[in-house]
C-alpha positions in Angstrom: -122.1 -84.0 -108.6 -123.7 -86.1 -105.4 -126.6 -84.2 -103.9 -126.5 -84.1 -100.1 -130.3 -84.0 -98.2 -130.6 -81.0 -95.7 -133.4 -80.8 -93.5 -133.7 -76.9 -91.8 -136.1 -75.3 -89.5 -137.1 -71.2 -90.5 -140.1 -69.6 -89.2 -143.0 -69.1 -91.6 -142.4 -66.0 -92.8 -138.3 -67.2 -94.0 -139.9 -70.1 -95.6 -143.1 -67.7 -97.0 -139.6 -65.4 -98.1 -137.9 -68.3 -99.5 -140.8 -69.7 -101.4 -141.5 -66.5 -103.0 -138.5 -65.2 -104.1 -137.8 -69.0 -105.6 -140.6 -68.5 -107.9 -140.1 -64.6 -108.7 -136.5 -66.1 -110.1 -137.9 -69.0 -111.3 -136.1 -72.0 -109.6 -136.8 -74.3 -107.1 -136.5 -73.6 -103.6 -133.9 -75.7 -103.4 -131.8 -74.0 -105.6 -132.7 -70.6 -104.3 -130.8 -71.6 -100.9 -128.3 -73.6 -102.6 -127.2 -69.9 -104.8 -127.6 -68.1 -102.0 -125.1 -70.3 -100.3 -122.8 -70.6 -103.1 -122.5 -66.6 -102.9 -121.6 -66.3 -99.1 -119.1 -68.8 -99.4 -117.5 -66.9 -102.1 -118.3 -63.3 -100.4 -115.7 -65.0 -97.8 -113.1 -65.4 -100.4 -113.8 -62.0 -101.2 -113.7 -60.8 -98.1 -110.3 -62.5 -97.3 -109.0 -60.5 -100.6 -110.3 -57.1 -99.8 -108.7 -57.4 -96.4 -105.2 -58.6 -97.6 -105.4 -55.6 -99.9 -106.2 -53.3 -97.4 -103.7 -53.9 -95.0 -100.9 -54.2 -97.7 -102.0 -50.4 -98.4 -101.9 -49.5 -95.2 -98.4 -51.3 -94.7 -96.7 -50.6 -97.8 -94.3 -48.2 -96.2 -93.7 -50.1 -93.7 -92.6 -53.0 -96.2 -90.7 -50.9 -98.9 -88.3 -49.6 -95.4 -88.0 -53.2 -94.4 -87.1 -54.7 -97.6 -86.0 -52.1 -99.9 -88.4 -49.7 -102.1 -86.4 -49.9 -105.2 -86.8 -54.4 -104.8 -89.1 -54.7 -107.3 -88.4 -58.3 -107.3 -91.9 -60.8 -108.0 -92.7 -64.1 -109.4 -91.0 -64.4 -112.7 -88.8 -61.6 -112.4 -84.8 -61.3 -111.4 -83.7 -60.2 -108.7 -81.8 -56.4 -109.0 -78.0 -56.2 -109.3 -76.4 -54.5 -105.8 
């Protein structure tokens, strides 16, 4: 994969931070920030996920009156005889 070059600005003690915890793990700084980026861009997906899932619980009721409790139709299954 093609690296991109990214110059940031942190106060000393971010980069003092940075620099530490990068060597108490063992990498390079630059692949400190790079996993730490890598795991907020999937806490989003996450995120999105938790929140779908929530609000289908809250709405469930309000789905099973609208479209039938007893539909139990998905991906990959028939639809029920009426």
């Amino acid at each position: 994969m093609a690296k991109t070059q990214l110059n940031v600005r942190v106060d000393e003690a971010t980069a003092r931070a940075a620099k530490e915890r990068a060597l108490a793990r063992g990498v390079s700084v630059n692949r400190y920030i790079e996993e730490l980026v890598r795991r907020d861009a999937g806490e989003l997906g996450r995120t999105f996920v938790d929140a779908a899932a929530d609000f289908m619980k809250r709405y469930e009721s309000v789905f099973a009156e609208e479209f039938g409790a007893d539909q139990e139709q998905g991906p990959g299954r028939p639809a029920a005889p009426r």
